[in-house]
C-alpha positions as a Markdown table, in Angstrom:
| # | Residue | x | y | z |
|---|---|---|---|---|
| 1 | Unk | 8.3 | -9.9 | 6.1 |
| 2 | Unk | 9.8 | -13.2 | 7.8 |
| 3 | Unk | 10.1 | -16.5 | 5.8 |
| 4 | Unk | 8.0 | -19.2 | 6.4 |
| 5 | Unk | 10.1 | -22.6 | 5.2 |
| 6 | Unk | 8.3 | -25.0 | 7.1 |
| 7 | Unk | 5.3 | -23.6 | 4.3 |
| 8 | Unk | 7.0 | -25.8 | 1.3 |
| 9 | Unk | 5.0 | -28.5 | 0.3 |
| 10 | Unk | 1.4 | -27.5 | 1.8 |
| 11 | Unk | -1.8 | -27.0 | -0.4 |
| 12 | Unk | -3.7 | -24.2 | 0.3 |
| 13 | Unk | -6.9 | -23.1 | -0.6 |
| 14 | Unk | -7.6 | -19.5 | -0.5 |
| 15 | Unk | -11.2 | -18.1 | -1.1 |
| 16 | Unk | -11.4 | -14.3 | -2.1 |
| 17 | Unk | -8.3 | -14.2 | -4.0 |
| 18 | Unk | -8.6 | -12.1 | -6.6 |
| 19 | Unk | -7.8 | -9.0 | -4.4 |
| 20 | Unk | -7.3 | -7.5 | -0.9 |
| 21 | Unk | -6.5 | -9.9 | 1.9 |
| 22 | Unk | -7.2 | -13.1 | -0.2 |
| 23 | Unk | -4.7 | -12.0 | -2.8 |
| 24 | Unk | -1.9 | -11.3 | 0.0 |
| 25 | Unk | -2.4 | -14.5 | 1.7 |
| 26 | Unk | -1.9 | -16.2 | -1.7 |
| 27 | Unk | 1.1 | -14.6 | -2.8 |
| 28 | Unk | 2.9 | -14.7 | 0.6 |
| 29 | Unk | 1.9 | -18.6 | 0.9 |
| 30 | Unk | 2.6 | -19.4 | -2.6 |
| 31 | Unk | 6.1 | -17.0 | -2.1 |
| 32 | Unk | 7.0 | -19.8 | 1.1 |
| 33 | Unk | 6.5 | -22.6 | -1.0 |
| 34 | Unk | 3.0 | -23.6 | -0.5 |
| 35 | Unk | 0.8 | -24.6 | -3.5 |
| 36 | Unk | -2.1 | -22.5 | -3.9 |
| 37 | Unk | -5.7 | -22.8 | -5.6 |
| 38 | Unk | -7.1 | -19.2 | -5.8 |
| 39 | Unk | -10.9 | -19.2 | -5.5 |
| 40 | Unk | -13.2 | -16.1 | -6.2 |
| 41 | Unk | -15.4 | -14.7 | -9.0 |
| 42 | Unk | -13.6 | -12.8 | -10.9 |
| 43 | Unk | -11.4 | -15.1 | -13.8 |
| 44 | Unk | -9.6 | -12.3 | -15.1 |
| 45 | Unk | -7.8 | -11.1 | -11.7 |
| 46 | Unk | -7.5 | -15.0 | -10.8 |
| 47 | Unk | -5.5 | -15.3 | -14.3 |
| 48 | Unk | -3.8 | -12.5 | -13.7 |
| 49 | Unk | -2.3 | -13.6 | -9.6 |
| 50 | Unk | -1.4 | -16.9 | -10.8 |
| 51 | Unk | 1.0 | -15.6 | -13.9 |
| 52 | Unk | 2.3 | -13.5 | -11.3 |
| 53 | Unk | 3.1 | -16.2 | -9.0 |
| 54 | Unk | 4.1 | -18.8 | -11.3 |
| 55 | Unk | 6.5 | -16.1 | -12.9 |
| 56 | Unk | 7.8 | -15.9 | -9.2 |
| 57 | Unk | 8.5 | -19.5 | -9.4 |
| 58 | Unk | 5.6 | -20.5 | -7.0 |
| 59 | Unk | 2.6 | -22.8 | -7.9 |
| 60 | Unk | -0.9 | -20.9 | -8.4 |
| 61 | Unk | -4.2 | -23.2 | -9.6 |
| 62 | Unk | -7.3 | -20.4 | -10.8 |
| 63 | Unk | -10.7 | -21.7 | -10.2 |
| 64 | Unk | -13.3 | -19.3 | -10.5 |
| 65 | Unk | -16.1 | -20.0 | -8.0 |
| 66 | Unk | -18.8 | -18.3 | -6.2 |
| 67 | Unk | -19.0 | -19.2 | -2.4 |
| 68 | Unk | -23.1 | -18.4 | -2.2 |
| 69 | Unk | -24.0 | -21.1 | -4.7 |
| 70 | Unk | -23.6 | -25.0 | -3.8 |
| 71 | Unk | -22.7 | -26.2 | -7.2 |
| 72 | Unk | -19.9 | -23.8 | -8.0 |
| 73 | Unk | -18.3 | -25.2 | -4.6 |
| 74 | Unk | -18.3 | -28.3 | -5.2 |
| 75 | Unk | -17.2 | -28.0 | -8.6 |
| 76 | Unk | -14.3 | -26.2 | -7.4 |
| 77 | Unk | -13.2 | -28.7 | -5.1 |
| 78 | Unk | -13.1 | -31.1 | -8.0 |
| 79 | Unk | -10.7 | -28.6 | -9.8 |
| 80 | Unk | -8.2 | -28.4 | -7.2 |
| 81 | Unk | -8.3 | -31.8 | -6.4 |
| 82 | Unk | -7.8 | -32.5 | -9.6 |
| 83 | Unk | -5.0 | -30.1 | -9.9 |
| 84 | Unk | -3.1 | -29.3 | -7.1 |
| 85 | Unk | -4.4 | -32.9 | -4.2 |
| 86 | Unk | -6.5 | -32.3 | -1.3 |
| 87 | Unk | -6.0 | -29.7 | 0.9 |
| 88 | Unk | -4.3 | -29.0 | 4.0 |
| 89 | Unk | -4.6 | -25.0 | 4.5 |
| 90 | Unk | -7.9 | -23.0 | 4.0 |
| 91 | Unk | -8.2 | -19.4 | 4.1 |
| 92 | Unk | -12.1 | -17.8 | 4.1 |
| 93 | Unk | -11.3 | -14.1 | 3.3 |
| 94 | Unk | -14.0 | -14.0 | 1.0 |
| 95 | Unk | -16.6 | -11.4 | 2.3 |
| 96 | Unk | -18.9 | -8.0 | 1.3 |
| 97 | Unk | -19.3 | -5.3 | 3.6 |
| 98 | Unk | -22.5 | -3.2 | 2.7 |
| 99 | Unk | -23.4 | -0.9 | 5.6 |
| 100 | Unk | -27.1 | 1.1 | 5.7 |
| 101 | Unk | -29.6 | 1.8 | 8.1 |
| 102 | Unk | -31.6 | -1.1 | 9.1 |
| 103 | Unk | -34.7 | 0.8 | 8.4 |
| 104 | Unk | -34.0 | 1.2 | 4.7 |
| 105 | Unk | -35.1 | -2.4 | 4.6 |
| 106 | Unk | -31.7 | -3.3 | 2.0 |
| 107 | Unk | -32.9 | -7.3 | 2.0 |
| 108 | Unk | -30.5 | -7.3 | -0.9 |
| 109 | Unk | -27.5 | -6.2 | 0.8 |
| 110 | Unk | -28.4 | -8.4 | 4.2 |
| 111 | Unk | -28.9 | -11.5 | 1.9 |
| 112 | Unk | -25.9 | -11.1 | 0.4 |
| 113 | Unk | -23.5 | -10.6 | 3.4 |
| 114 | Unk | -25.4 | -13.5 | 5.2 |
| 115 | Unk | -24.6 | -15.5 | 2.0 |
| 116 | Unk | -20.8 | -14.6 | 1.5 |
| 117 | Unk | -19.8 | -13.9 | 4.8 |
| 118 | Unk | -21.6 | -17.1 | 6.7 |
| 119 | Unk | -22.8 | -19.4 | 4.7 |
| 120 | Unk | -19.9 | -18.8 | 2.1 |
| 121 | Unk | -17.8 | -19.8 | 4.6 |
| 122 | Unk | -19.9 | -22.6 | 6.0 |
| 123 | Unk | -20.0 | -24.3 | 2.1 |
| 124 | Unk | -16.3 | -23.9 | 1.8 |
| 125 | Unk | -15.1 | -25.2 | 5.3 |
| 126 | Unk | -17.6 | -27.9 | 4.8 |
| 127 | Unk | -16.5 | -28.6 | 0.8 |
| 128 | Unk | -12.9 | -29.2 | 2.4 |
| 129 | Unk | -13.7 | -30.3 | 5.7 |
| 130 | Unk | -12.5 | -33.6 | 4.7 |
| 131 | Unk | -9.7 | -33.2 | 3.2 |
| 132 | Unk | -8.3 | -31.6 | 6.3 |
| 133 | Unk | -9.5 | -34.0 | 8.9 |
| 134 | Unk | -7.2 | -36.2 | 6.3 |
| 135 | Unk | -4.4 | -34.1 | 6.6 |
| 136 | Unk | -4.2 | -34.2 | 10.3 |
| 137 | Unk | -4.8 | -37.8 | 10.3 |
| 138 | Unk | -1.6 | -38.4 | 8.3 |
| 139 | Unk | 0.0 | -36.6 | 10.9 |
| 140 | Unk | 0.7 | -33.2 | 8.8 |
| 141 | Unk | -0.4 | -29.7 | 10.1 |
| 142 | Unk | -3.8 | -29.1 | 8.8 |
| 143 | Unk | -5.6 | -25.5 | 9.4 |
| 144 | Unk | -8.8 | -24.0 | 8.6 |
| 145 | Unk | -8.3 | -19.4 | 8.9 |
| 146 | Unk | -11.4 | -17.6 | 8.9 |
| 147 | Unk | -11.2 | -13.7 | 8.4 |
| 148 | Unk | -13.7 | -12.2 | 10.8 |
| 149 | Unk | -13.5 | -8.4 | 11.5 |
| 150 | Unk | -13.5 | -6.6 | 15.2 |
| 151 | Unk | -17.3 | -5.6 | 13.9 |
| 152 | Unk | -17.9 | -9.3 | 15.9 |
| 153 | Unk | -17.7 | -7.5 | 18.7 |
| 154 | Unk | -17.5 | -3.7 | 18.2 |
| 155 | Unk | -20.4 | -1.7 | 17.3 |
| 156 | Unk | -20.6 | 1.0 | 14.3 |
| 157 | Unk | -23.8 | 2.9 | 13.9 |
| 158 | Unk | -25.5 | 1.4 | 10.4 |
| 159 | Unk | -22.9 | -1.5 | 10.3 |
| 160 | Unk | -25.4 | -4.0 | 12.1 |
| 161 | Unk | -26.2 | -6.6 | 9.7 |
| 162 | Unk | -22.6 | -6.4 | 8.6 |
| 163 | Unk | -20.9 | -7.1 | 12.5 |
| 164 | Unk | -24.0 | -9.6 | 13.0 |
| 165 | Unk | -22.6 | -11.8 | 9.8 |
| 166 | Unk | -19.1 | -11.3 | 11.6 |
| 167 | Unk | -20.2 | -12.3 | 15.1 |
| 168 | Unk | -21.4 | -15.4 | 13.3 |
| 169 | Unk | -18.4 | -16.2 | 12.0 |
| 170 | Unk | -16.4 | -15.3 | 15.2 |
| 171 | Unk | -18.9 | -17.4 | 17.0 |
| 172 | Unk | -18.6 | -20.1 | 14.3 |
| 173 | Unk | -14.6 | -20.4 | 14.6 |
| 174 | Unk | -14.8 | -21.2 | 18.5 |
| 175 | Unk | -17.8 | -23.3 | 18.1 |
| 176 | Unk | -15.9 | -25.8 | 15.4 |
| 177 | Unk | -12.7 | -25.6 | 17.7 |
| 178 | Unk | -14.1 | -28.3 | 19.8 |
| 179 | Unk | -15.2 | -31.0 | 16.9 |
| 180 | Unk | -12.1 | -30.3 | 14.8 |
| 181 | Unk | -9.1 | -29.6 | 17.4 |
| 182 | Unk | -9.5 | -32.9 | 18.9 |
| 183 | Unk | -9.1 | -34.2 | 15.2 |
| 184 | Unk | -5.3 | -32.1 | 14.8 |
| 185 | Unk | -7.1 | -29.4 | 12.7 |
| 186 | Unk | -6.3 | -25.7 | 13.8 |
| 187 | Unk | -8.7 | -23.9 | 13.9 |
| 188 | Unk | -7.9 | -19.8 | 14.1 |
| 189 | Unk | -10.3 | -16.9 | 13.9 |
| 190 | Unk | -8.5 | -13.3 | 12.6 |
| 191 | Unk | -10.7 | -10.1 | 13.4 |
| 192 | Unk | -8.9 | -7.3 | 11.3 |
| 193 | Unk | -9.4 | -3.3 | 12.4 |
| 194 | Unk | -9.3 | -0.5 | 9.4 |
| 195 | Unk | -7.3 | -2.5 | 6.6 |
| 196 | Unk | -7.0 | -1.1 | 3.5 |
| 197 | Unk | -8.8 | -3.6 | 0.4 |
| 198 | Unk | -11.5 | -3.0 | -1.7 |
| 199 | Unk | -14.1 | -3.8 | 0.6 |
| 200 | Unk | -15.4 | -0.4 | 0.7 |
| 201 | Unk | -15.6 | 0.3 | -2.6 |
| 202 | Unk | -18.9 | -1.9 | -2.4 |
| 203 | Unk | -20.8 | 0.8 | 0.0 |
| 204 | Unk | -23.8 | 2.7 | -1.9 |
| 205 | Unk | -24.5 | 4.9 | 1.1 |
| 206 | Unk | -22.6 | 8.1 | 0.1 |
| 207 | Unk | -22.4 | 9.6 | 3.8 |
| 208 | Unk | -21.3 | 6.5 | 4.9 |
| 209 | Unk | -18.7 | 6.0 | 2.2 |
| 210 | Unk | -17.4 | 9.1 | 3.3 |
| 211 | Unk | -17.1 | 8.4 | 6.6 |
| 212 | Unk | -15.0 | 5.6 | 6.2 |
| 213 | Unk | -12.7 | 7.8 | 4.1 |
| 214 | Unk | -12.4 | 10.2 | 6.8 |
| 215 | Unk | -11.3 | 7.0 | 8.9 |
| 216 | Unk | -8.7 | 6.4 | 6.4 |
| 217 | Unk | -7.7 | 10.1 | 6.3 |
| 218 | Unk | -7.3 | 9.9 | 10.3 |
| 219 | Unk | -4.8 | 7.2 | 11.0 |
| 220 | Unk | -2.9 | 4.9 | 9.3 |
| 221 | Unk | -4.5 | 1.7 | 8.2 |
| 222 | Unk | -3.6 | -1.9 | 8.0 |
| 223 | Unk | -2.4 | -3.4 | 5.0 |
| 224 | Unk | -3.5 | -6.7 | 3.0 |
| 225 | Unk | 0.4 | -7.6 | 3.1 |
| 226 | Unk | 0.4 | -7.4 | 7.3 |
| 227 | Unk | -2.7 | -9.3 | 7.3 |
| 228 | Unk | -1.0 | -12.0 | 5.0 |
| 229 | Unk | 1.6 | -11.6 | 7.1 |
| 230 | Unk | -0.1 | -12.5 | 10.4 |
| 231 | Unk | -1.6 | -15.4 | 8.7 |
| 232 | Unk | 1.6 | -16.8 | 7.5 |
| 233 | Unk | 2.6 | -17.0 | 11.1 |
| 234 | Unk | -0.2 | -18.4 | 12.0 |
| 235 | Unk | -0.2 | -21.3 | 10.2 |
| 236 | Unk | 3.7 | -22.1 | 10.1 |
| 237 | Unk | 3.5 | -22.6 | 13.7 |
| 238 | Unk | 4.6 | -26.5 | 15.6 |
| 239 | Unk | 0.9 | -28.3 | 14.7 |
| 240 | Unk | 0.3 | -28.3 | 18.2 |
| 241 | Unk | 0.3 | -24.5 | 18.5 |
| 242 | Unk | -3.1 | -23.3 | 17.5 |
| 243 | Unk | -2.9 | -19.1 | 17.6 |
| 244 | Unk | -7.1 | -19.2 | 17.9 |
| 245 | Unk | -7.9 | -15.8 | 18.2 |
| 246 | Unk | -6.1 | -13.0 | 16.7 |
| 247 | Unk | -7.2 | -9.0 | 17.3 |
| 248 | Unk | -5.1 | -6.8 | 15.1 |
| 249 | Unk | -5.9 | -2.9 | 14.6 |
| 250 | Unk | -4.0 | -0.1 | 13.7 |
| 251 | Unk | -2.6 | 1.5 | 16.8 |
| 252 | Unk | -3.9 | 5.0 | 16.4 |
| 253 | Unk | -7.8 | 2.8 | 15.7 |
| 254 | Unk | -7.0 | 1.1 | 19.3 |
């Protein structure tokens, strides 16, 4: 993996973090010097990735949060304020992916995507909104990542509400482009093929679980380290760079 030096220094917040994607991105910004608060539900993993990086020598804040409700947002933007200073780097990779028939009527599963995937996102980037529009002011590189998913755009039998919460977000990335690019915020949108996290460990559909196992069996998938990986480019770039969309699959998927 390449080194990112001009990382040192930056405050990142990281939403997810307790495992897949979020939990790369941490490590590999925290690794580069960055200062990282690691948001998610579970306190336990949280705990666990900070010791990890701090016994790396990096900097690691745990807060434990839950994107779909208002309150535990805010609260956590107290905490790393309080900890770690506003924020100049924020990274949505929190998300659920439950696939089933629309016809099964799941309003569980559809409420719960819409709430992580969208508005989980929408509280966070608003929660730090300002702190980044403060960033760039000062005339530092500010950037706001959101991981979407090629489902934006790419159709999968039974995956519909799950690629409809992901076309939001896609659509959501370029939409803010115009009202925070102007401001020197970067904005960048990252739509990820087959990568392997935990993300379908979630699916309750067993036909459909097996299916994507089969996909896993067929090629060889991305990992959570070359998303990270992407990412830390991404936001290491000259501030005036702004890498807005990035399509990554795994080339046997293409």
């Amino acid at each position: 993996m390449t080194n990112y030096e001009n990382l040192s220094g930056r405050i990142a917040v990281v939403t997810g973090a307790a495992s897949g994607m979020g939990e790369a991105t941490a490590r590999l910004l925290a690794a580069n010097g960055a200062k990282v608060a690691l948001l998610a539900r579970r306190a336990d993993r949280l705990a666990e990735l900070a010791a990890k990086i701090d016994a790396d020598g990096g900097t690691a804040l745990p807060v434990t949060v839950d994107v779909t409700d208002d309150e535990s947002v805010a609260a956590a933007v107290e905490v790393v304020h309080t900890g770690l200073g506003r924020a100049d780097l924020v990274v949505n990779a929190a998300g659920v992916m439950l696939p089933n028939p629309v016809q099964d009527g799941r309003l569980d599963e559809w409420t719960r995507m819409l709430d992580t995937n969208v508005a989980g996102v929408l509280r966070v980037t608003g929660a730090f909104a300002a702190d980044l529009l403060a960033a760039a002011d000062a005339g530092r590189t500010a950037d706001l990542v959101n991981i979407s998913s090629i489902g934006a755009h790419v159709t999968f039998p039974n995956y519909a509400v799950y690629g409809a919460t992901k076309a939001a977000l896609t659509h959501l990335s370029a939409s803010l482009r115009p009202e925070f690019g102007p401001r020197g915020v970067r904005v960048t949108n990252l739509e990820p093929g087959l990568t392997a996290t935990e993300l379908g460990d979630h699916i309750d559909n067993a036909e459909l679980g097996a299916q994507l196992a089969g996909m896993f069996e067929a090629f060889t998938p991305l990992t959570a380290d070359e998303i990270a990986d992407l990412i830390g480019y991404t936001v290491s770039r000259a501030r005036h760079v702004n890498l807005r969309q990035v399509v990554v699959l795994p080339t046997a998927q293409a």
